[in-house]
N, C-alpha and C positions, 0 to 999 in steps of 0.2 A: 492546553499546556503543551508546549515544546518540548519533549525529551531529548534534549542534545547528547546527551550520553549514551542513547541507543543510538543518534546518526554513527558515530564514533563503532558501535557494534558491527555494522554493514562496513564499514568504509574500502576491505578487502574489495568487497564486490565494488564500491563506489569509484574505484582507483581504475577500475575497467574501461571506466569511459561510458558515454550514451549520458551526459547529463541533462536536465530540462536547463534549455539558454534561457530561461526565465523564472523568475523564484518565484511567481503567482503562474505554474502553469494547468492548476485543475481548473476548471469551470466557477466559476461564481452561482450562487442560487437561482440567477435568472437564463444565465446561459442558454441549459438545455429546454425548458419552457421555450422560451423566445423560440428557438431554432425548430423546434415542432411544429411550432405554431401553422407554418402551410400544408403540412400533413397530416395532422391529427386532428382529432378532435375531440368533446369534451374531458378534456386534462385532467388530471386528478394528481394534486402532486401533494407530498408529506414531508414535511422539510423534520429533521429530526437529528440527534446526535449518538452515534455508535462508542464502545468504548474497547477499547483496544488494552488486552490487559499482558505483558509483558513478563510473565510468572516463569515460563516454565520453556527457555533457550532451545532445547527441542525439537519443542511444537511450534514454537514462533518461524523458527528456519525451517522447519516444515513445511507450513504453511507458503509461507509468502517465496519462499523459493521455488520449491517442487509443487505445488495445488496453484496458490496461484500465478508462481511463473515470473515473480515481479522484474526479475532480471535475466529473463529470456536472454535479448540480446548482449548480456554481459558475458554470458557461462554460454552461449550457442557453441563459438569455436574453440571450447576447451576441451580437452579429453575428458573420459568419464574417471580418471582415477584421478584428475589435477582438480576437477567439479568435485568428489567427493570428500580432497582434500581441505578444498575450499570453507564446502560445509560444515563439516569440522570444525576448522579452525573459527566459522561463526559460531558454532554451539559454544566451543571454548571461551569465546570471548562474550558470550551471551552471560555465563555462568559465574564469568569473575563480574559483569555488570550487578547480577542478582546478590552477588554475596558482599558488593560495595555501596546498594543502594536500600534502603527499606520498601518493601513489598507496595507502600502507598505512591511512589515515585517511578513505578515501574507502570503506571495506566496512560493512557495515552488518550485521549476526545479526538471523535473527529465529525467533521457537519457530515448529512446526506440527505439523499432523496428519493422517495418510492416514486413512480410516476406510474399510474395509469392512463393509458387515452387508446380511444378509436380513432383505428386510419382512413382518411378522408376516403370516401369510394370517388370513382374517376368518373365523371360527368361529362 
């Protein structure tokens, strides 16, 4: 399920710039398999689906801004008071999302994958 109403949430940060010039730009299932393939060996990979729950505006621009970083390059050359402003105004706009959407519209799926493998030794 596509939450377009949460893209609308970031869009401050999205207006920055650095977008993907392609709308399929993550990997497909087989992608990273494949590309291991001459390094690795016995594979172990878990295809499986995470859920993303969109509760608590926050913790979510917590998370994916400051942990993990997701728009490094968007917020790199801003000041720290124009960055904190920034945040802000996402929690702000997280919170009018939560109080215009029911709690069940606010989850997000997304596919993934564990991968175990051993690296080929050098022969």
């Amino acid at each position: 399920m596509k939450l377009h109403h949460l893209t609308g949430h970031y869009q401050p940060l999205l207006k920055l710039g650095t977008q993907a010039t392609h709308p399929d730009a993550l990997p497909g299932p087989e992608t990273v398999p494949a590309a291991m393939q001459p390094y690795f060996e016995d594979i172990f990979i878990v295809n499986g689906e995470g859920e993303v729950h969109y509760h608590s505006p926050h913790i979510v621009v917590e998370f994916i801004v400051n942990i993990v970083n997701a728009f490094e390059e968007q917020t790199a050359s801003l000041p720290w008071r124009a960055r904190q402003d920034l945040i802000d105004e996402l929690i702000h706009r997280g919170e009018e999302i939560c109080r215009k959407y029911p709690p069940e519209a606010l989850v997000e799926r997304h596919p993934g994958q564990l991968i175990r493998a051993v690296a080929k030794s050098e022969a």
